[in-house]
Backbone bond lengths (Angstrom), bond angles and torsions (degrees), N, CA, C in turn:
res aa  C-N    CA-C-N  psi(-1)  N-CA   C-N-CA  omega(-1)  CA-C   N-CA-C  phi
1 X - - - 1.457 - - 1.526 111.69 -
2 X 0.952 122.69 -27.67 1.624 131.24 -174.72 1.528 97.19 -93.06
3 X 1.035 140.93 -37.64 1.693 121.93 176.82 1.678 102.49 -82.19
4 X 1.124 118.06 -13.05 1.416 123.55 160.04 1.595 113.30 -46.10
5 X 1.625 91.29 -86.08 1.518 111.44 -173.33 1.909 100.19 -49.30
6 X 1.014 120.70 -39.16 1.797 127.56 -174.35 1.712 101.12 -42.84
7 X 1.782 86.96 -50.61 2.128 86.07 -169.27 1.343 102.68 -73.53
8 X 1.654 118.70 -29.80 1.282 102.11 -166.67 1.794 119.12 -69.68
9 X 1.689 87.14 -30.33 1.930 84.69 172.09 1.579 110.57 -58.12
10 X 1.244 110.24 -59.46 1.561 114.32 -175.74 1.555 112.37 -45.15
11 X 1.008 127.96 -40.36 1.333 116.68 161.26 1.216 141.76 -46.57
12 X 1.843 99.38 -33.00 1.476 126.17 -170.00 1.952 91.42 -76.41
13 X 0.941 108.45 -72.11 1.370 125.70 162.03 1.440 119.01 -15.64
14 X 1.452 109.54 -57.11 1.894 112.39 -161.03 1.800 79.07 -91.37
15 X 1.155 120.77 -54.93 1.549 107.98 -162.03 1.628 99.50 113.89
16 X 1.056 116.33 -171.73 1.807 145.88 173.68 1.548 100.77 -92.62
17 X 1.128 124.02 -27.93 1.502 103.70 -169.65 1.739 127.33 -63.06
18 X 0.976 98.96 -21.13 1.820 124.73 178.75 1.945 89.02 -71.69
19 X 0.855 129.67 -11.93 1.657 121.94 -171.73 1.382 99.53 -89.42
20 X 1.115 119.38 162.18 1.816 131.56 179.95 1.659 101.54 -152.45
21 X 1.360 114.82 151.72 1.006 126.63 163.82 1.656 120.74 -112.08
22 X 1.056 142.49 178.39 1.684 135.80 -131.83 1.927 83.16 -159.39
23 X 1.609 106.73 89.65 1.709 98.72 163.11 1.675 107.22 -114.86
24 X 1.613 112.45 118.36 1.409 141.62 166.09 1.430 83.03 -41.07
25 X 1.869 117.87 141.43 1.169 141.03 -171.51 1.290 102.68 -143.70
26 X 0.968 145.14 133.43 1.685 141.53 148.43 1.182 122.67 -73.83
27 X 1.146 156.33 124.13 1.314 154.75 179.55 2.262 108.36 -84.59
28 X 1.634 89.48 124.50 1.419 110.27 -158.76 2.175 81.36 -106.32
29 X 1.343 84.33 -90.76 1.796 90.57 -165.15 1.408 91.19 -141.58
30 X 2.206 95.20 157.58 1.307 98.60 173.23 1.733 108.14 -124.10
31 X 1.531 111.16 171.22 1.390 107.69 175.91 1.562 93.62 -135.41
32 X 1.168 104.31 149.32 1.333 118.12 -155.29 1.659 104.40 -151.62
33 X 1.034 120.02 112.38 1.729 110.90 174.56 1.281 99.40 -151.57
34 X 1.698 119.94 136.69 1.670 118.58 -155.76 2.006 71.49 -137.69
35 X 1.230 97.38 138.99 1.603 103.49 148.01 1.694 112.16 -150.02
36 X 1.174 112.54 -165.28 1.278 105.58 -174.09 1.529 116.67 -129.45
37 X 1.222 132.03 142.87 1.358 146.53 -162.91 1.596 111.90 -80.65
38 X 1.169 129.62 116.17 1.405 120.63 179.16 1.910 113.94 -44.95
39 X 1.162 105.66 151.07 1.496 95.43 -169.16 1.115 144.75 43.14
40 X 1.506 103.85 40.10 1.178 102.13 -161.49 1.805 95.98 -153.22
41 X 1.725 137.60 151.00 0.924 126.61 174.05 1.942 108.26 -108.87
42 X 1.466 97.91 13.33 1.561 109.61 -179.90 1.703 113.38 -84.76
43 X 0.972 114.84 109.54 1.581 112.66 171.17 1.279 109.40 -48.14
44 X 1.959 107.44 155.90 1.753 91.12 169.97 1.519 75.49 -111.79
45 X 1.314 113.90 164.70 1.098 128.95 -175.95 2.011 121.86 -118.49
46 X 0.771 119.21 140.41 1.915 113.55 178.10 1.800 84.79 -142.74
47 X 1.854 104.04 120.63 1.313 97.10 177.63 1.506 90.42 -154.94
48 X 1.474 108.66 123.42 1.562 98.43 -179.05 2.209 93.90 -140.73
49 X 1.254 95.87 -178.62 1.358 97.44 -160.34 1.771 92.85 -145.26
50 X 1.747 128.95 118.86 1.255 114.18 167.19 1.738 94.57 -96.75
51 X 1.494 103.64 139.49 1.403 127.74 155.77 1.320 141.26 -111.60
52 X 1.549 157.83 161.84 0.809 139.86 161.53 1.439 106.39 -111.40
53 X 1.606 115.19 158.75 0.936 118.53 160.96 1.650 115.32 -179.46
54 X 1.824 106.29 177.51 2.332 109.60 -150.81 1.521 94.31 -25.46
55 X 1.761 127.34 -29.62 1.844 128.32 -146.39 1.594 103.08 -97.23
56 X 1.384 106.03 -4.89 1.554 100.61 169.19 2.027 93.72 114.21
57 X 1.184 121.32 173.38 1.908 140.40 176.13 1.614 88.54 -62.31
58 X 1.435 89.80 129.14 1.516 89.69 157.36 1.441 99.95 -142.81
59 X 1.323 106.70 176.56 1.973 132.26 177.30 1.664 87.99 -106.61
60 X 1.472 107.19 140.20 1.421 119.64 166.34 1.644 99.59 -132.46
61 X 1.484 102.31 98.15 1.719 88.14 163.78 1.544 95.71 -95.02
62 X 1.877 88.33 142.37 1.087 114.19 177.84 1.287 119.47 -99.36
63 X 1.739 128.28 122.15 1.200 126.52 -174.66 1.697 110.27 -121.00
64 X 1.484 138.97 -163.09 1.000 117.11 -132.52 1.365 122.27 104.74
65 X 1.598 100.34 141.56 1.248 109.45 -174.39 1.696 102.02 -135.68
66 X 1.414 130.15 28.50 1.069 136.86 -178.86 1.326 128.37 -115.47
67 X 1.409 99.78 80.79 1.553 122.42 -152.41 1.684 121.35 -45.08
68 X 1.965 106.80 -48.18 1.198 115.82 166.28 1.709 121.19 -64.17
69 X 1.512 113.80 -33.46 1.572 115.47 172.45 1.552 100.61 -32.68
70 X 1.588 110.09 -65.72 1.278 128.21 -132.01 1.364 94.12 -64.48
71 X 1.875 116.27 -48.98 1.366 117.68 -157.92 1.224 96.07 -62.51
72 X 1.338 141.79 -34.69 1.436 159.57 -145.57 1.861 105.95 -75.66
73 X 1.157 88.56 -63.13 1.494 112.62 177.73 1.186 93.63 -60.77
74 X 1.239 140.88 -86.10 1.836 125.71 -174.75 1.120 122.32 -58.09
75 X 1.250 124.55 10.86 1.456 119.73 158.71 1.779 101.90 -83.42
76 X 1.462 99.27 -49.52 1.827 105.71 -177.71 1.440 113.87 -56.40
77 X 1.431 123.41 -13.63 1.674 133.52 179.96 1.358 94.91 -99.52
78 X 1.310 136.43 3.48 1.455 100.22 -156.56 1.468 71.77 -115.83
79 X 1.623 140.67 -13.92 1.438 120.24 153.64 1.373 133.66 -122.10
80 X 1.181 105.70 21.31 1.786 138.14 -172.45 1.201 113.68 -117.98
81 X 1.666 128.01 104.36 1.739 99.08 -165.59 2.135 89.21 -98.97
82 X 1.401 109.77 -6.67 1.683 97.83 -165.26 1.624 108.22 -82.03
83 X 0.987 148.57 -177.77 1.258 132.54 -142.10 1.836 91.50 159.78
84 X 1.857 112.81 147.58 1.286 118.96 -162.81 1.906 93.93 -138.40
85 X 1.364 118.07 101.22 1.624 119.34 -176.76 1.466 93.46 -101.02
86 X 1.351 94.93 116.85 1.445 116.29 -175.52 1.615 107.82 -89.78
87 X 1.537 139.25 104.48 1.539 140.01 -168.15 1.754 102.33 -119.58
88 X 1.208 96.56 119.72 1.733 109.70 172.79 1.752 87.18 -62.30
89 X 1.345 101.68 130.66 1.944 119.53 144.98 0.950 112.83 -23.80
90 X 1.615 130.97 -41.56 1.975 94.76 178.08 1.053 89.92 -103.39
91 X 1.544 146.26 63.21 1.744 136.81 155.43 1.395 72.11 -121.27
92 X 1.258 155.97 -80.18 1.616 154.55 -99.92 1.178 103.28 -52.88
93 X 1.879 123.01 -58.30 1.380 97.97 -156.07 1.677 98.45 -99.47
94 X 1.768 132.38 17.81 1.335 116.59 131.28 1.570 120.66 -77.19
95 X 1.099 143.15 1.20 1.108 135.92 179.09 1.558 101.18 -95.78
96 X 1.652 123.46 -29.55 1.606 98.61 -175.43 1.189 104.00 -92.01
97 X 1.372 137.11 -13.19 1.609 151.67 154.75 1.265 112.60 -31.94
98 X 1.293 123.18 -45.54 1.462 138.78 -132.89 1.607 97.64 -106.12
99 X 1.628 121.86 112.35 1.533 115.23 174.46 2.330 98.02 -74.91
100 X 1.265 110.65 -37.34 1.203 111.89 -166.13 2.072 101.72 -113.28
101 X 1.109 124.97 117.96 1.142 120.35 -147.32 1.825 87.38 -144.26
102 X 1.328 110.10 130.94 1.716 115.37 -170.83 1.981 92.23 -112.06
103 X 0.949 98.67 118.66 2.196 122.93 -169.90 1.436 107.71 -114.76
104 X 1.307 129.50 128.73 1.284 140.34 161.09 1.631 107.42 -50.16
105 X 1.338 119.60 90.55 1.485 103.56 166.72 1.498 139.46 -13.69
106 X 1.166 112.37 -28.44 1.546 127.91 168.69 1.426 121.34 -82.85
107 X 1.234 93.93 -8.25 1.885 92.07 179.38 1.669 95.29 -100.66
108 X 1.137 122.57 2.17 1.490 119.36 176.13 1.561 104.72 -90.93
109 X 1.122 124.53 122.13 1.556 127.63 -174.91 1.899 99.53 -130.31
110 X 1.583 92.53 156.33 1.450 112.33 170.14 1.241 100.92 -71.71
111 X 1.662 101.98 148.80 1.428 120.69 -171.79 1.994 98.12 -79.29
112 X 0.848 102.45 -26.80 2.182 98.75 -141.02 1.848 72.98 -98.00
113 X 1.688 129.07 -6.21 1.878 99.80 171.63 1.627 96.14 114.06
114 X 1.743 129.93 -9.49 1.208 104.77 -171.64 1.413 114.78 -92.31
115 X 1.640 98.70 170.01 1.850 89.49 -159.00 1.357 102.09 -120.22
116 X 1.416 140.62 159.68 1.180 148.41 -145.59 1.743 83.56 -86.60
117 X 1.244 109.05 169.12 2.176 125.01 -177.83 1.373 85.86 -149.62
118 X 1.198 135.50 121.33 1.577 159.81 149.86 1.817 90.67 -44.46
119 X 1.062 119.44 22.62 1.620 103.44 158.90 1.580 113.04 -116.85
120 X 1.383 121.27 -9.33 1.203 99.71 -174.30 1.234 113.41 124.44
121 X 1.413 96.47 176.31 1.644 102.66 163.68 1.789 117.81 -60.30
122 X 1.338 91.62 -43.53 1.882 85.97 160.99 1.243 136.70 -32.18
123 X 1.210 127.44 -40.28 1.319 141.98 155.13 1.262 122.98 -7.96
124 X 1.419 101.48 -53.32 1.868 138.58 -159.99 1.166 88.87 -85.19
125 X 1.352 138.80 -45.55 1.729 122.61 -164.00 1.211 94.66 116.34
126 X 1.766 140.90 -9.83 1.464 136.73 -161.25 1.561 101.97 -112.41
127 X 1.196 134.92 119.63 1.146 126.80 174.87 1.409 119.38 -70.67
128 X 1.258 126.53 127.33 1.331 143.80 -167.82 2.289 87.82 -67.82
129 X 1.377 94.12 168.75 1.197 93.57 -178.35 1.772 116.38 -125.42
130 X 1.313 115.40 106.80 1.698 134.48 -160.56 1.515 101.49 -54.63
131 X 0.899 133.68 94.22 1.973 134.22 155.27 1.463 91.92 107.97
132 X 1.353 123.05 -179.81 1.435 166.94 -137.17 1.691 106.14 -124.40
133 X 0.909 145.43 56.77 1.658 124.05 -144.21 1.533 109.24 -162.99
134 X 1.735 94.02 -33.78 1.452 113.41 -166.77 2.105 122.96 -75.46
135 X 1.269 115.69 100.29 1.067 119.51 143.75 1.790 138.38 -26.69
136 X 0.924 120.10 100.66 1.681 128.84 172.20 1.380 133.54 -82.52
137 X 1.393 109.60 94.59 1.829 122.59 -148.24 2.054 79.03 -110.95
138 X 2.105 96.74 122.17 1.050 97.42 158.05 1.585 118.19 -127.63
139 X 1.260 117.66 96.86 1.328 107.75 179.49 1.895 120.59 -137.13
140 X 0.845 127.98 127.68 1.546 129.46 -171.21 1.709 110.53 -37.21
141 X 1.539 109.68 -48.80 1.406 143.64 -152.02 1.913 92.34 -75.19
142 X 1.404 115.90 114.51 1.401 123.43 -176.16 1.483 89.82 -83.78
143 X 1.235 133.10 -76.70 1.436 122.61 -178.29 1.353 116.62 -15.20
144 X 1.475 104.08 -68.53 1.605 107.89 -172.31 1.227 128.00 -69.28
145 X 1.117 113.15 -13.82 1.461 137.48 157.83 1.612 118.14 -63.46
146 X 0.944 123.58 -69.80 1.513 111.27 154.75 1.235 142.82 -43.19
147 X 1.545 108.07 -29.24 1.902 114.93 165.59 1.743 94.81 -60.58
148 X 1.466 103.05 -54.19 1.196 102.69 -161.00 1.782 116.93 -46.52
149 X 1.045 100.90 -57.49 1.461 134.95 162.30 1.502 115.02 -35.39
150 X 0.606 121.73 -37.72 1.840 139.01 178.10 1.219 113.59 -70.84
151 X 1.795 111.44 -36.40 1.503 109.72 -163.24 1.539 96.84 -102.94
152 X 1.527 134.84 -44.55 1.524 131.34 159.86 1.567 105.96 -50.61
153 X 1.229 128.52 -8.74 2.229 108.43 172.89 1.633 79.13 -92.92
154 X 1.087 127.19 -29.81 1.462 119.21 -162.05 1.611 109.17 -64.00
155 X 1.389 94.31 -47.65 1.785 96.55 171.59 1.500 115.18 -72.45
156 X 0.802 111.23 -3.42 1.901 114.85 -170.91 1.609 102.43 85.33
157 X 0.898 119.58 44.03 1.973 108.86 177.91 1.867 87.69 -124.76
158 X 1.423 103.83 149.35 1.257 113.51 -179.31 1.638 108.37 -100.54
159 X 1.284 112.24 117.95 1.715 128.17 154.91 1.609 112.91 -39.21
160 X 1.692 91.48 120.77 1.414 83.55 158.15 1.663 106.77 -136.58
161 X 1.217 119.06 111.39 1.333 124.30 -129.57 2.306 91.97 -117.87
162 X 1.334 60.77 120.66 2.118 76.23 -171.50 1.818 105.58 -121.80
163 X 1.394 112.95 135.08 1.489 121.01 172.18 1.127 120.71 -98.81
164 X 1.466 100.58 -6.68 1.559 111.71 -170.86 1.254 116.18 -145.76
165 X 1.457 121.27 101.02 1.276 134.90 -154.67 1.593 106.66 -61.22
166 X 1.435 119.26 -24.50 1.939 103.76 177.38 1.096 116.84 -81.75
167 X 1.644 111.83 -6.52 1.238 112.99 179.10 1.668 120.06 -94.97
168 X 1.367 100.91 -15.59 1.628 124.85 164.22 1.637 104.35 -44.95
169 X 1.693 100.03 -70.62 1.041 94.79 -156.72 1.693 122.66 -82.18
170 X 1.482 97.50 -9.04 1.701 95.26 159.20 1.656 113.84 -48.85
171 X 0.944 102.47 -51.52 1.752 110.07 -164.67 1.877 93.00 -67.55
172 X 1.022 128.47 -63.46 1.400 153.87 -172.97 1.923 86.50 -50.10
173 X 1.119 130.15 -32.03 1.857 121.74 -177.59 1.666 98.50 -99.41
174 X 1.144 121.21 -21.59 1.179 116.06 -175.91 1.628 118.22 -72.62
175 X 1.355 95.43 -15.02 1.861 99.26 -157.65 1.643 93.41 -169.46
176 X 1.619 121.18 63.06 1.190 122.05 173.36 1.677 130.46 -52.68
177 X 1.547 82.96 -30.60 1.442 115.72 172.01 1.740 134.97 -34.31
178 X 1.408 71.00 -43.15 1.776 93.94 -147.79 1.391 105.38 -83.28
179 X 1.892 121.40 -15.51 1.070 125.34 -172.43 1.552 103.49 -119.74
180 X 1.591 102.02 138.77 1.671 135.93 -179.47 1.375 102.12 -72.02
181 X 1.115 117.69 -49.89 1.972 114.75 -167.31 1.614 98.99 178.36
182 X 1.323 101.04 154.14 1.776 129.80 -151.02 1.775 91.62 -120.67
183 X 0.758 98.83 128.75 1.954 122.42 160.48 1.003 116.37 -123.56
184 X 1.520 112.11 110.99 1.494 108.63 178.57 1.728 121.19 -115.16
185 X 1.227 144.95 144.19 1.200 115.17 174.72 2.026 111.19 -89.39
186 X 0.894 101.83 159.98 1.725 109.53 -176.82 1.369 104.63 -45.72
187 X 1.442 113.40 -56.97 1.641 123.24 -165.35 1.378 131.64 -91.26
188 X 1.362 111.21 46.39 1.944 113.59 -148.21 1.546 91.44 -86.61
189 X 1.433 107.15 -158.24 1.605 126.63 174.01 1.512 113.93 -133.75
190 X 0.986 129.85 148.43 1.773 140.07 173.60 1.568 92.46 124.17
191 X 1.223 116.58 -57.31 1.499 131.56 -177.14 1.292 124.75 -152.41
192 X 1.491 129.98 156.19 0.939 136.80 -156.48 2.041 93.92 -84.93
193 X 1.443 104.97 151.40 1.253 121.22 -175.28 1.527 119.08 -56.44
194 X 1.169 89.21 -42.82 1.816 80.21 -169.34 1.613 108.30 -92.48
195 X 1.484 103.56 8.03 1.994 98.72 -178.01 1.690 100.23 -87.80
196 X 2.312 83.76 -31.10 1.987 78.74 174.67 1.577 113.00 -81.65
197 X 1.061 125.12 17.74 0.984 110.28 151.01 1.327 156.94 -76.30
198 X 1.929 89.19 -46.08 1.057 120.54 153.81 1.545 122.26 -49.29
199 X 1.393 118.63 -59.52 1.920 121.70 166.34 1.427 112.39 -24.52
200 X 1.797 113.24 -46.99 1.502 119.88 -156.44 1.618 103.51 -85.50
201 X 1.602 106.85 -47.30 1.516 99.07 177.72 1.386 115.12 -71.37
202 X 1.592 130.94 -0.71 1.216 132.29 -175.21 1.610 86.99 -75.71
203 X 1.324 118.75 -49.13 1.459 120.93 -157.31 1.516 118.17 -89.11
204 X 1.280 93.73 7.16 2.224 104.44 -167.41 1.753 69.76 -176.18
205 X 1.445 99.50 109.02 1.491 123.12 149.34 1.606 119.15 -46.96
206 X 1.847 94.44 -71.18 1.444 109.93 -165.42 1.635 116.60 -98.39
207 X 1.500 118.57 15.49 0.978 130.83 177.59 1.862 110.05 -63.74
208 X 1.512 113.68 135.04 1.575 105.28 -159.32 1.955 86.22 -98.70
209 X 1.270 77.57 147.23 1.890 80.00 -175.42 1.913 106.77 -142.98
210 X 1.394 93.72 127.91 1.364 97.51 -164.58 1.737 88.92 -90.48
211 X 1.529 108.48 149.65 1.603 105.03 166.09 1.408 91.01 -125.01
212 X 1.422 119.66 110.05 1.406 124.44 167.31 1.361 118.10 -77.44
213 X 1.941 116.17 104.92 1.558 135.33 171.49 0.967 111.68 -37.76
214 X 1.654 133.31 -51.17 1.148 140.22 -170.29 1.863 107.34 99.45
215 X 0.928 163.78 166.27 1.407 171.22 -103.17 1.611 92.18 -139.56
216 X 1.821 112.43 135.56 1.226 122.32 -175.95 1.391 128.86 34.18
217 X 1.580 124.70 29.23 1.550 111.17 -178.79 1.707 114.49 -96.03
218 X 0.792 137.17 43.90 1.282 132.04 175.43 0.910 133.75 37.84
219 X 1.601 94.48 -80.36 1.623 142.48 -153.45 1.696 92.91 -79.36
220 X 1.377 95.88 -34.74 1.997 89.06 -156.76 1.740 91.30 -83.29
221 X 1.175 113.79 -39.34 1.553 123.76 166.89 1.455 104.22 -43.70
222 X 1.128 126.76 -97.76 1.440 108.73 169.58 1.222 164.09 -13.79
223 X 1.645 103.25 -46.60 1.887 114.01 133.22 0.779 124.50 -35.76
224 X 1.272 115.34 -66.36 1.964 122.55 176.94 1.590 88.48 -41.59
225 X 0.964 96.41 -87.81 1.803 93.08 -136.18 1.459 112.19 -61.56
226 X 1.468 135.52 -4.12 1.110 119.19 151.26 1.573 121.37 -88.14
227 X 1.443 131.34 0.24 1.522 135.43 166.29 1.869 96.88 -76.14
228 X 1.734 128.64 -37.57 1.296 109.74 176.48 1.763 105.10 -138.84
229 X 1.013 100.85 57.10 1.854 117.36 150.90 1.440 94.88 -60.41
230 X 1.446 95.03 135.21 1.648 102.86 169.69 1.478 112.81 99.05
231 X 1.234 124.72 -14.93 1.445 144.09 -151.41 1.999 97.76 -114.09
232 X 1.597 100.95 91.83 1.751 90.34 177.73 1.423 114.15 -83.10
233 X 1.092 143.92 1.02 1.191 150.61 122.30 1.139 160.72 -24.00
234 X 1.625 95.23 -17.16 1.346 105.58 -165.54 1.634 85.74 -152.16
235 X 1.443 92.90 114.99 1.897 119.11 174.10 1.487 105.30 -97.52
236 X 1.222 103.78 135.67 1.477 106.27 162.71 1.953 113.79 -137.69
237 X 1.388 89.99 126.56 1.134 79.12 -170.61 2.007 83.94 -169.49
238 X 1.617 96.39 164.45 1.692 98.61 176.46 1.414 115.54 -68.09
239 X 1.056 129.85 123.23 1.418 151.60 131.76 1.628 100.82 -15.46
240 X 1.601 106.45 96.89 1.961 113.36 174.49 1.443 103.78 -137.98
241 X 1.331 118.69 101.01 1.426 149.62 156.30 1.645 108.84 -10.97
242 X 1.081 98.48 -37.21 1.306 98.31 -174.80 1.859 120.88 -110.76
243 X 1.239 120.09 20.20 1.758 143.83 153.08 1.850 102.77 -150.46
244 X 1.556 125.85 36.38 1.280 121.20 148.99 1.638 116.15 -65.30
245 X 1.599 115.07 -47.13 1.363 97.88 -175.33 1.626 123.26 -85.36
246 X 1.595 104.48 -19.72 1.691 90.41 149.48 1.564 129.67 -75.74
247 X 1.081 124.54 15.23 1.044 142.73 177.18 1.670 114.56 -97.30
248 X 0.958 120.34 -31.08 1.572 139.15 175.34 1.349 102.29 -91.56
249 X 1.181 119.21 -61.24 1.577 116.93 -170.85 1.607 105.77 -50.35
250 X 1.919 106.75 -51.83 1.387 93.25 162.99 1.620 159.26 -7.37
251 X 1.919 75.35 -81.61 1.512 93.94 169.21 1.690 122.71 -51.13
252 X 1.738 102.95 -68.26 1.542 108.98 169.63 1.468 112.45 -20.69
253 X 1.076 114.44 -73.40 1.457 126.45 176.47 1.486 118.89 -15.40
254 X 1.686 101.78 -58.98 1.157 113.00 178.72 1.380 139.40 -74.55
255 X 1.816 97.79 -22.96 1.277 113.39 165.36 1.623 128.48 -93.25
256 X 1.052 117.99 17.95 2.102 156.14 -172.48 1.670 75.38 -71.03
């Protein structure tokens, strides 16, 4: 009876505000844009997430300053769409009010129970990707993939070499950062080329992205460039082994 009466004072004491309630979210789409602060080795961050759920679509910007959570958590969205927004009792009835609603990244939890590992994306079995440096090669074709591949180790930029463009761009949302410029070929698999394109420049504006035509296609040349005329970012043109690395040096250049 006395460790009874103990919680019941402490309750009286702390109040309700220490309570949270648990609203099931679906995961819709995310926006994600990291840049960096002069003088500074702190990212600024813009990261928000639309969901649905029983209270109607909402916007969750996500704030936070817990850099590994975050990478963690978009690895768990990028194949988990259910999701658990955890709201203290006096946020609830602004949070079901609210179409655009600003959330401590940490109050966003996995639906199915899994729990964050202070290692990372490693955790997952996916190796996280070391420095800023890395190149994004998407093409089905293993041959051509290795020429390709040969001439970015040649410059010192690291390959990150994908056959299957949905699987590109998981890695490519996780760590927009980390990659210099995107090569894609026209004809891949997971998704069609120019939607991954669209995903990547949604997520890296000024990121330079080659779409390699492939040798004599015209027609496919022409699609391209009237679906993104207007777009300085985005080159399309054949992929030739032999002016690829003035072709890179280019771009970089341009994006300095």
């Amino acid at each position: 009876m006395k460790i009874h009466f103990i919680v019941f004072i402490l309750i009286l004491i702390l109040g309700t505000s220490c309570l949270a309630r648990d609203f099931q979210v679906d995961f819709i789409e995310e926006n994600y844009k990291e840049t960096q602060a002069a003088f500074s080795y702190q990212p600024i961050i813009y990261h928000s997430i639309q969901v649905n759920s029983s209270i109607g679509s909402k916007l969750l910007i996500l704030k936070g300053d817990d850099y590994n959570y975050r990478k963690w958590l978009r690895h768990y969205i990028s194949e988990n769409k259910k999701l658990i927004a955890k709201i203290s009792d006096e946020h609830t009835d602004e949070f079901i009010s609210a179409k655009a609603y600003e959330v401590d990244i940490k109050a966003i939890h996995p639906f199915n129970g899994d729990k964050w590992i202070n290692d990372d994306v490693k955790s997952s079995g996916r190796d996280s990707l070391e420095g800023d440096n890395h190149i994004l090669i998407v093409d089905p074709n293993e041959k051509r993939t290795k020429l390709i591949q040969s001439v970015v180790e040649k410059m010192q930029y690291r390959p990150a070499v994908f056959n299957d463009g949905l699987a590109a761009l998981e890695v490519f949302k996780l760590q927009p950062g980390k990659f210099k410029m995107v090569i894609i070929y026209f004809d891949n698999i997971g998704m069609p080329s120019d939607q991954l394109i669209e995903q990547v420049t949604k997520l890296n504006q000024s990121i330079p992205v080659v779409l390699d035509t492939g040798y004599n296609n015209e027609s496919v040349t022409d699609k391209f460039i009237k679906k993104f005329s207007g777009s300085g970012s985005i080159h399309i043109k054949p992929v030739m082994l032999r002016d690829l690395q003035k072709t890179i040096e280019t771009l970089m250049k341009k994006n300095v």
